[in-house]
Structure formats: structure tokens, C-alpha cells
N, C-alpha and C positions, 0 to 999 in steps of 0.2 A: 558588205558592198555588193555580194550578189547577189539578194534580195532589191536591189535598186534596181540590177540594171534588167532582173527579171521583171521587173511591175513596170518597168519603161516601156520593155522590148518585147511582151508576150507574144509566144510561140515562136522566137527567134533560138531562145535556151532549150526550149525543150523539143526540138529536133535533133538536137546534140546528142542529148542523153542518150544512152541503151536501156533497150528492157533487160529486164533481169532473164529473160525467158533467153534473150541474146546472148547476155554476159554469161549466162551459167553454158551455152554452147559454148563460146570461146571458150572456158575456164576448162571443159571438157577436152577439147581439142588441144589445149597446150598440154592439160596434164597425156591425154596421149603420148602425143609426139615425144615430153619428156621421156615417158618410159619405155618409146622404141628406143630411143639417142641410149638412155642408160641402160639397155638390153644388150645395142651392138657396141657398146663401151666395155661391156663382160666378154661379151663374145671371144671379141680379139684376145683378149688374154689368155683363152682357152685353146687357140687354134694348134699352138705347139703340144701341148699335150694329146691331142685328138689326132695328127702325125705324125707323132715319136715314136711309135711301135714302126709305121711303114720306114722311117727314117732309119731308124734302128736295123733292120730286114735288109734294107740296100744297100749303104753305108759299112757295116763291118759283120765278119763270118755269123754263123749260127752257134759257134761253138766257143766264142771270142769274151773270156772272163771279163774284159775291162769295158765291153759295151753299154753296160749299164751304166758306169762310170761317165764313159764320154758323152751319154744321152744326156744324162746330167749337167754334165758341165755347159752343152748346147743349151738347157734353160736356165742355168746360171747366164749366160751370157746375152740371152732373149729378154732375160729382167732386168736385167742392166742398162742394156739398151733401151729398153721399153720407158725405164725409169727418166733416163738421161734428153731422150726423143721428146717424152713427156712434158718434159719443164718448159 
């Protein structure tokens, strides 16, 4: 049917169309942008680890056996959340 209304209407359809010179920019551009969004989609999962030493530092003595412990359980509780937020 759209061979009809192309031989009808010439140069109405093909104003439409894009060049592939165009589409393959767009194709370009989306695939970017995908791979910032899935860049800063890693990121954030990282952010507590790249803090937990300073957190660590503030938060309980230098000499405090179970600190390790509690750093931990703060990213037990960060995935969780993260998890939960997520849905």
C-alpha cells in the first residue's frame, strides 16, 4: 500500500525519510547517552565504598576492633536499601 501512495504523492514520502548519514548520528547519540546513564548507574553503587575509610576515621576510635564489623554492616544496610529503593 505504500508503494501507492508513494507513486500518488511523489516527494510528499520522501521528505520523511532520514538519511542514513542522519540515522547513523542519532544511533550514535543514543548509544552515548546510554553509556553515560549506565556509567552513572555504577557509580552510585560505588559511592559508599570510596567513603568508608573516612566514615570509618570519624565515626569509631582508631583502635576500635569491631569497626570493621560496623563499616560493614553500614553496606549491608546501603544494599538493601539500594535494593528495596530500586524496585
Amino acid at each position: 500500500m505504500d508503494w501507492c501512495l508513494q507513486s500518488a504523492v511523489p516527494g510528499v514520502f520522501g521528505a520523511v525519510q532520514m538519511s542514513n548519514a542522519a540515522s547513523r548520528t542519532g544511533a550514535r547519540v543514543s548509544l552515548g547517552l546510554l553509556l553515560a546513564l549506565n556509567l552513572f548507574n555504577f557509580i552510585d553503587r560505588y559511592v559508599l565504598a570510596a567513603v568508608e575509610p573516612s566514615i570509618r576515621a570519624t565515626f569509631f576510635a582508631p583502635n576500635d576492633p569491631n569497626a570493621m564489623w560496623w563499616s560493614g554492616t553500614l553496606g549491608t544496610a546501603f544494599v538493601v536499601s539500594y535494593m528495596l529503593s530500586a524496585r
